[in-house]
C-alpha positions in Angstrom: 57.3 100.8 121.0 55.9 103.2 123.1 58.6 105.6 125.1 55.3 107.9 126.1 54.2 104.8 128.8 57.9 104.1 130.1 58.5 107.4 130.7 55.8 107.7 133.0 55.1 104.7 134.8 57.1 106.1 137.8 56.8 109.7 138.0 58.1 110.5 141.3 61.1 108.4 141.4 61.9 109.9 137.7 61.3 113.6 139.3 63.8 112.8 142.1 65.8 111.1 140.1 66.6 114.9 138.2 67.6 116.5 140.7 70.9 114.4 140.7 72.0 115.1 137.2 74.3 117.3 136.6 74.0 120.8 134.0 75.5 121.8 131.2 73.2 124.5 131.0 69.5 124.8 131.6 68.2 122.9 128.7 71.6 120.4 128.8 71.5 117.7 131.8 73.5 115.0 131.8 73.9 111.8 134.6 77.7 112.6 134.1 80.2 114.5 132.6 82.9 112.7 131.0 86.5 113.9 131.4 87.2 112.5 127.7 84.9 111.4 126.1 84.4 109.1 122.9 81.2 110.9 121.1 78.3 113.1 123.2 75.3 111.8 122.3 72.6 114.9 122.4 69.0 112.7 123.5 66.0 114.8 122.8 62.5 113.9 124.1 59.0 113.1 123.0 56.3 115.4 123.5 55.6 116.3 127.5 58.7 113.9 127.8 61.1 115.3 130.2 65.1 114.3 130.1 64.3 111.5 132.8 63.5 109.2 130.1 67.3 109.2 128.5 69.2 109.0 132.3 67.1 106.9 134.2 68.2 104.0 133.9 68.1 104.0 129.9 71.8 104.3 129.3 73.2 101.7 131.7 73.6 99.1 129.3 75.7 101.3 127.0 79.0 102.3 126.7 80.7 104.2 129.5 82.6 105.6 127.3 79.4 107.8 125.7 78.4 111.2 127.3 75.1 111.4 127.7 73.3 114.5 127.2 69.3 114.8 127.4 67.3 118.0 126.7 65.7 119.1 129.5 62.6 121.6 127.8 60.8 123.8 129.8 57.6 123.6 131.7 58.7 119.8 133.7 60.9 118.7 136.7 63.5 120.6 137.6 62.2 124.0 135.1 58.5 123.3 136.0 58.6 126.7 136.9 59.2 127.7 133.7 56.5 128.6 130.7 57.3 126.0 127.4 58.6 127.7 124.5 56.0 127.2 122.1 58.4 129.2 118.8 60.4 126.5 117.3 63.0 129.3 116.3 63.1 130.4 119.3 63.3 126.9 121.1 66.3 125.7 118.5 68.6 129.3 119.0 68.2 128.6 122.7 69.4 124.8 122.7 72.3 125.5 120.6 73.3 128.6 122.6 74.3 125.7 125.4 75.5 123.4 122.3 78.2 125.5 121.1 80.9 125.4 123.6 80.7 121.8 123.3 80.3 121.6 119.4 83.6 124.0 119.1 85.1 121.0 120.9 86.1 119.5 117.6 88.4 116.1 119.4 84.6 115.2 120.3 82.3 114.6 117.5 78.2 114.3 118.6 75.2 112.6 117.6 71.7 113.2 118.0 69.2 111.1 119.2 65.7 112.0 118.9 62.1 110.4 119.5 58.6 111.4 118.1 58.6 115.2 118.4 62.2 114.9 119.9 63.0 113.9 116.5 61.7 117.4 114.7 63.3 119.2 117.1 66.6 117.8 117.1 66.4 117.9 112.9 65.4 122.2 113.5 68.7 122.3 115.6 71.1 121.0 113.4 70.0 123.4 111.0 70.7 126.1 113.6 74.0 124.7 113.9 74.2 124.8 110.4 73.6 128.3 110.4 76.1 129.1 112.4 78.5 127.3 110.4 79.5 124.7 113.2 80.5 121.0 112.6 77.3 119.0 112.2 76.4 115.9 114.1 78.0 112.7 112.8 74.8 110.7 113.1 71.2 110.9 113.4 69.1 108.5 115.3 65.3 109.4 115.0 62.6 107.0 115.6 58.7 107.3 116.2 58.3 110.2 113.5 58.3 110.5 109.7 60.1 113.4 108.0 59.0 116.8 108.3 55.8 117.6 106.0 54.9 113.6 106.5 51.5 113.4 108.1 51.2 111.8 110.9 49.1 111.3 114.1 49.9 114.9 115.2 48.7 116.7 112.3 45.1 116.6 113.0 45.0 119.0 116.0 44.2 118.2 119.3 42.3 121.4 121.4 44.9 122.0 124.0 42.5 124.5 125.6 40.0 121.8 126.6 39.6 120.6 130.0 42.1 118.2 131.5 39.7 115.4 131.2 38.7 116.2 127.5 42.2 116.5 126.5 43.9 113.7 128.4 40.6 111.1 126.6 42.0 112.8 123.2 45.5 112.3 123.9 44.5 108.6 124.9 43.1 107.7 121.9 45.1 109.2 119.4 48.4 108.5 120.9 48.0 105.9 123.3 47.4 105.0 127.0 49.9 105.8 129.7 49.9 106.3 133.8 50.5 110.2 133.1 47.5 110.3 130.5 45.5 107.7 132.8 46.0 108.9 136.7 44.2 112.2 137.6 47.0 112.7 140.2 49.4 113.2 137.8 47.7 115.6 135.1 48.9 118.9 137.1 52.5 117.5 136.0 52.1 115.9 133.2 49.3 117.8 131.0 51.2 121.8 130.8 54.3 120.1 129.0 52.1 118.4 126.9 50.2 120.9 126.2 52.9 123.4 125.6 54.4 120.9 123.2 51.7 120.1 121.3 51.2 124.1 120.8 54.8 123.8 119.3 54.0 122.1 116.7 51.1 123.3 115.7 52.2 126.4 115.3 55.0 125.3 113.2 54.3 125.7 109.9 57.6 125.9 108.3 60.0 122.7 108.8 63.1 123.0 107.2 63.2 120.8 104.4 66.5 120.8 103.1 68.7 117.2 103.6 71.3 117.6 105.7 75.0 115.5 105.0 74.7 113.7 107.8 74.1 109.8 108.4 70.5 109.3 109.2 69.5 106.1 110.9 65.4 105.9 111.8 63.4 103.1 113.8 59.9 102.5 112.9 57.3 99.9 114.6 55.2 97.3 113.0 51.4 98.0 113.6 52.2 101.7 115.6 50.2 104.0 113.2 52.7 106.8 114.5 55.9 104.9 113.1 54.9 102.8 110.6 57.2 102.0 108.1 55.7 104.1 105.7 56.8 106.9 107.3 60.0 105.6 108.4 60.7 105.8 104.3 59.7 109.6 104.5 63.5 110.2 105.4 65.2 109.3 102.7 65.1 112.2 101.0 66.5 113.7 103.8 70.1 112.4 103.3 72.5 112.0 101.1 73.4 108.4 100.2 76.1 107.8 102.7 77.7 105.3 105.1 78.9 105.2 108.6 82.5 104.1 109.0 82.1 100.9 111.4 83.8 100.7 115.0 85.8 97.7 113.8 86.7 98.7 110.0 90.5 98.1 109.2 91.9 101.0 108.3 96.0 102.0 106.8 97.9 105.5 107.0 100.7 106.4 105.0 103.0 109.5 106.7 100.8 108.7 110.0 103.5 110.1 111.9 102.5 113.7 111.8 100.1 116.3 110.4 97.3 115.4 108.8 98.0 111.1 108.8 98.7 111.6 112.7 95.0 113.4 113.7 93.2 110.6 110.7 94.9 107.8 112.9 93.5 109.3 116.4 90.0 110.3 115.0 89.8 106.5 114.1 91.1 104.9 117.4 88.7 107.4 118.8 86.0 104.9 116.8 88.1 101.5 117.5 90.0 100.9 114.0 92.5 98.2 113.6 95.3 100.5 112.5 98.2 100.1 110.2 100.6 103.4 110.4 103.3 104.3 107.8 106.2 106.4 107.8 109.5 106.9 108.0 110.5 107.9 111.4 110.1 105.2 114.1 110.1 107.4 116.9 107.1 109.7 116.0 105.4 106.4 115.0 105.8 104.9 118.1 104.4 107.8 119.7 101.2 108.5 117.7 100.4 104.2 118.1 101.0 104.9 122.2 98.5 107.7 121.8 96.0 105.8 119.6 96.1 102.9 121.7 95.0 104.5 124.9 92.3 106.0 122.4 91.1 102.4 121.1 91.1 101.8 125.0 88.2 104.2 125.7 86.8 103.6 122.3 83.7 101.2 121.3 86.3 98.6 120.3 88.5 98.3 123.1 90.2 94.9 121.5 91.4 96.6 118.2 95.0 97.1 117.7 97.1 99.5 116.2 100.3 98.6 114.4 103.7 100.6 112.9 105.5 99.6 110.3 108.4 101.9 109.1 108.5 102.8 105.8 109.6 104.5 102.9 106.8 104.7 100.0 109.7 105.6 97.7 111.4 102.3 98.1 109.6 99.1 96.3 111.1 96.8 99.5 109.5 98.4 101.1 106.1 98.9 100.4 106.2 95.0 100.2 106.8 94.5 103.2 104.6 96.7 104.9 101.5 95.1 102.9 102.6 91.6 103.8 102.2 93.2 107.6 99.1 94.2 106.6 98.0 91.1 105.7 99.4 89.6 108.2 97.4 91.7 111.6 94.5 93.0 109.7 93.8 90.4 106.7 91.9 92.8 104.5 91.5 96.5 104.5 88.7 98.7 104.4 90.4 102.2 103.9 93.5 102.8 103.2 94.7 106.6 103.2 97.4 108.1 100.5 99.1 110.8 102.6 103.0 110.9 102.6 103.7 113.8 100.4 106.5 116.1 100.1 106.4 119.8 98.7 108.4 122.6 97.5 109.0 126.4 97.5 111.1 127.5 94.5 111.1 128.7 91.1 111.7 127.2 88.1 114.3 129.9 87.5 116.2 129.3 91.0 117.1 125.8 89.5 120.7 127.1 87.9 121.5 123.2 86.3 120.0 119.7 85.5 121.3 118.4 88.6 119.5 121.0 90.5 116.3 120.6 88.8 116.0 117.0 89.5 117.3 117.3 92.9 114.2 119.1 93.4 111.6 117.7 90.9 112.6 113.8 91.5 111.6 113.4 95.1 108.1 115.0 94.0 107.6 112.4 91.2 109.1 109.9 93.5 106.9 110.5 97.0 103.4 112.0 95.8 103.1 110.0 92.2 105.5 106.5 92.4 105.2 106.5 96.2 101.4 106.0 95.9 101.4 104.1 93.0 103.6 101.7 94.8 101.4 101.8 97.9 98.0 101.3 96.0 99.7 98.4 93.9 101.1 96.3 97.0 97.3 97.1 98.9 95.1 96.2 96.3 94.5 93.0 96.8 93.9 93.6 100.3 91.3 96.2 99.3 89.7 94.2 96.8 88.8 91.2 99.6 86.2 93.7 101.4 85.6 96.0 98.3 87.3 98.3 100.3 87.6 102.4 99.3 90.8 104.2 98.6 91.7 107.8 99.6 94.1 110.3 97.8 95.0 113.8 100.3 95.8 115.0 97.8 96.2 119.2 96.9 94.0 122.1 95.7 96.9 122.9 93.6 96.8 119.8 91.7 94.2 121.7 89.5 95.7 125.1 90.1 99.2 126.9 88.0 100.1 127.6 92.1 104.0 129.5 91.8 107.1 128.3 93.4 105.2 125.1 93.5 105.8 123.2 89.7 107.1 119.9 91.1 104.8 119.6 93.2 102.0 120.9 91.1 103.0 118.4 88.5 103.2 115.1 90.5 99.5 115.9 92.3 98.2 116.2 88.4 99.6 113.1 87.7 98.7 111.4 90.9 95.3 113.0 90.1 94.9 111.6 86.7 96.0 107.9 87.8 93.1 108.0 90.2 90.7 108.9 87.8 91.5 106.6 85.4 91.8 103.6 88.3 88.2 104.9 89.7 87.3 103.6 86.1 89.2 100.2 85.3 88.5 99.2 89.6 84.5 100.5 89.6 83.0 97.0 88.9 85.4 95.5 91.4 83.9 97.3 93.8 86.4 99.7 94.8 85.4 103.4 95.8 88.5 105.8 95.3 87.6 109.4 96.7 90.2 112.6 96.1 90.3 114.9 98.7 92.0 118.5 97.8 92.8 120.8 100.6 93.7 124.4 100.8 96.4 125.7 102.6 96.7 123.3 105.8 98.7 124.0 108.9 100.7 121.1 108.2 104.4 120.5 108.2 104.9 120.0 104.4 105.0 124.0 103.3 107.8 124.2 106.0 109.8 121.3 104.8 110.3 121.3 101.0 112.7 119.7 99.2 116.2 121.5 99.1 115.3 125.0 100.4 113.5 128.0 99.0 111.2 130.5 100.7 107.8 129.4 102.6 105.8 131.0 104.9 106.3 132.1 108.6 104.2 130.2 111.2 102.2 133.3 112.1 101.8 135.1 108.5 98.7 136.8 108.5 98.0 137.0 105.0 97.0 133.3 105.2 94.0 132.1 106.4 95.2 128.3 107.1 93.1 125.9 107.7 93.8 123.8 111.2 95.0 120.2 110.5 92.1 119.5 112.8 89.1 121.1 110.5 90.9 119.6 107.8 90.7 116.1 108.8 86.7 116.6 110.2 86.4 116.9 106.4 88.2 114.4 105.0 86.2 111.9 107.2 83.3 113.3 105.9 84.2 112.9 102.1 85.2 109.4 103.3 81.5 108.7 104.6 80.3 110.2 102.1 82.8 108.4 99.6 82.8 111.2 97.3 84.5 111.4 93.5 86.6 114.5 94.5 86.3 116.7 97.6 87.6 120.3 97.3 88.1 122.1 101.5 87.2 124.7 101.4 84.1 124.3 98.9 85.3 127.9 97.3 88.5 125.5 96.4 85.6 123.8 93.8 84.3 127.1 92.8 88.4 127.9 92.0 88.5 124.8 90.1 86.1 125.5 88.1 86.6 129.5 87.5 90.5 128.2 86.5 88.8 126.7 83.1 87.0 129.8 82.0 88.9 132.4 79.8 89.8 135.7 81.2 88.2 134.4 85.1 90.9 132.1 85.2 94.0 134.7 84.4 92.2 136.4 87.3 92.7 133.2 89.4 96.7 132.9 88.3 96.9 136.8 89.6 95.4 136.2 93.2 98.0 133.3 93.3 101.1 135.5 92.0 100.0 138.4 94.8 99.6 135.6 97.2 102.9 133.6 96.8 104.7 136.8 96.2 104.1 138.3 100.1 105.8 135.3 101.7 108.8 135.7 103.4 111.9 134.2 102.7 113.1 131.3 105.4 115.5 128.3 104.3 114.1 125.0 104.9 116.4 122.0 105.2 114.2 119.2 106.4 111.7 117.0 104.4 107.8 115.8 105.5 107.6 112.8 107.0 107.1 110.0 103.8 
């Protein structure tokens, strides 16, 4: 496995072939944009590798539905004229200046691809993005390096002062033979890259070390002393135990009609999911399956399929029959999603009689605790063929005394507890059940509780909401992850916690009060989707 003699074989044809690809920026090049699509794919090169080696030829096999991008470093074809940057900080702040833009584009996730010192650079950038609080990649594909700290073939310098000859024979024998190394004709194009490169890392003496929560996938090569396996192994320390959710995987939404269950159902046809969607209205159904089958389309799994079944999660019929659907189109399930939910925004006190009371507090018990009983009882078995994993959206209030929300309040602590105890009784079957616990959500279930009351205007400021959008880029990653519990934001866990603790909690049930207490009064008439 050796990238550093392909590259080079044919120089000028590579070198011409750059000046067709087309910019995102300086060090971004790409052989061609993509109007929409499916995952970018960030391809960083080896050292004195130039962005020739990802676009040449490399990616044709692939997916067309894959955006290519390759770093393009300074110091080689079409920034020859350029010095190399030779400060990793430096070199990382500059690459994800041009990342940005494209990161903020949350409806396409990215992955990075990076080989032999590509690979160290590409890990330095992510935690620049990091930094900056962006969405990280959702894979890593390294190969030809071990972790950072793991010694290697690099670490015992090479004089990069010495005469082209001197340094080419060094290069030769301590990281192989290749035309550019080999061919005198070449060393005024291929030796200042190298060079430069090399000075990078020596002059690095600080890599982060910190594991990043991202997927990490690294290739190694029998008998190649600079990827053996041993040092394939120095990255698992690196990242958290986790799992990538395959192309393929067979995945069921309950209220997949809007909000949050309507942007889970097109991030997965965006990956090629068989789909199952749940709700209650057929017409918004029909139009999230139109829109997440033209997404499986362009996905890596054109030939999955995506199937509606109206229903009711509050009726037992029902339930039934969507499951025998189920089994029917997808024969097991890998993930099945317990969304339908239904909210409300009044105080105990506004409920004058009993009939009142469980006007209000019977659709709560009904939709967020029966309805997903119902739903995890008719799906079990289902699950249990592919020892599949369960999740609960469920609330940050479920832990939290939140006002004008009892019902509601009350069935998420139930729904809570059930899943705690059937994480238990299911964990040697195999099952993995994961909770996640949002904040407030732009969704449609604070403006459609049950039987009016008071909720807050669509442009409150007092409310820092988080988009449906970020919400769901998280929820994927608890799913990955397959977490116990997953407060968003993380200060949701912190709040959690603090509620426990004498005198820091009453502090907690203030800021609620003062918060609920500044929204306006609107009447609601119309339920979320179920």
């Amino acid at each position: 496995m050796n990238w550093l003699l392909k590259n080079h074989s044919e120089p000028e044809r590579i070198h011409q072939k750059a000046i067709h690809l087309e910019n995102y920026g300086k060090y971004l090049v790409t052989p061609e944009k993509k109007q929409q699509p499916v995952i970018r794919l960030y391809c960083f090169p080896f050292a004195g590798g130039t962005a020739s080696v990802f676009t040449h030829g490399w990616s044709e096999p692939l997916p067309q539905q894959i955006e290519y991008i390759a770093i393009q470093l300074p110091g080689r074809q079409s920034r020859i004229d350029e010095l190399c940057v030779t400060d990793i900080r430096k070199l990382t702040r500059q690459i994800v200046d041009e990342m940005e833009p494209l990161i903020k584009d949350k409806a396409v996730p990215y992955a990075f691809l990076g080989h032999s010192l590509g690979t160290l650079i590409a890990w330095e950038c992510a935690h620049e993005i990091r930094r900056r609080k962006l969405v990280l990649p959702l894979h890593f594909l390294f190969s030809g390096r071990g972790a950072p700290g793991a010694s290697d073939s690099y670490q015992t310098p090479v004089d990069i002062k010495s005469s082209d000859k001197e340094f080419a024979d060094i290069c030769v024998s301590r990281f192989g033979p290749s035309q550019a190394l080999l061919d005198k004709q070449l060393w005024p194009l291929s030796l200042p890259p190298l060079r430069g490169d090399l000075e990078l890392y020596y002059r690095t003496d600080k890599w982060h070390m910190r594991a990043l929560p991202v997927p990490l996938t690294v290739w190694g090569a029998h008998g190649d002393p600079i990827s053996q396996e041993s040092l394939v192994e120095t990255w698992e320390t690196f990242t958290p135990s986790t799992h990538t959710i395959p192309a393929n995987s067979r995945v069921v939404i309950t209220g997949g009609s809007s909000g949050i269950g309507e942007e889970l159902a097109k991030r997965f046809a965006k990956r090629g999911a068989n789909l199952l969607l749940l709700a209650r209205r057929k017409e918004e159904l029909e139009r999230v399956a139109e829109e997440c089958r033209k997404l499986i389309e362009q996905s890596p799994s054109p030939t999955s399929t995506c199937t509606i079944v109206v229903t009711d999660v509050t009726k037992k019929e029902s339930v039934i029959q969507a499951a025998a659907v189920a089994e029917n189109t997808l024969h097991s399930v890998d993930y099945l999603f317990l969304n339908a939910g239904v909210s409300m925004d009044l105080t105990f006190d506004d409920l004058a009689t009993l009939d009142e009371l469980d006007a209000v507090f019977r659709p709560m018990i009904d939709v967020n605790y029966f309805g997903c009983l119902y739903v995890t009882k008719a799906f079990a078995p289902l699950l249990k063929k592919n020892k599949g994993q369960l999740i609960l959206i469920s609330t940050g209030s479920g832990v939290l005394g939140l006002p004008r929300r009892s019902g509601y309040v009350a069935s998420k602590h139930a729904v809570q507890g059930f899943m705690n105890s059937l994480r238990n009784e299911w964990k040697e079957q195999g099952i993995t059940i994961t909770t996640v616990c949002p904040g407030f959500v732009e969704t449609g279930i604070r403006t459609a509780s049950v039987n009016g009351g008071r909720a807050k205007e669509a442009m409150d400021p007092e409310r820092n909401l988080m988009s449906v959008q970020d919400c769901v880029t998280h929820i994927v990653k608890a799913t990955e992850q397959r977490r116990k519990t997953y407060h968003i934001p993380f200060s949701g866990q912190i709040g959690a916690y603090v509620y426990q603790i004498p005198i820091l909690g009453d502090i907690v049930d203030s800021v609620l009060r003062g918060k609920m207490n500044r929204e306006k009064a609107i009447p609601i008439t119309e339920k979320k989707d179920l």
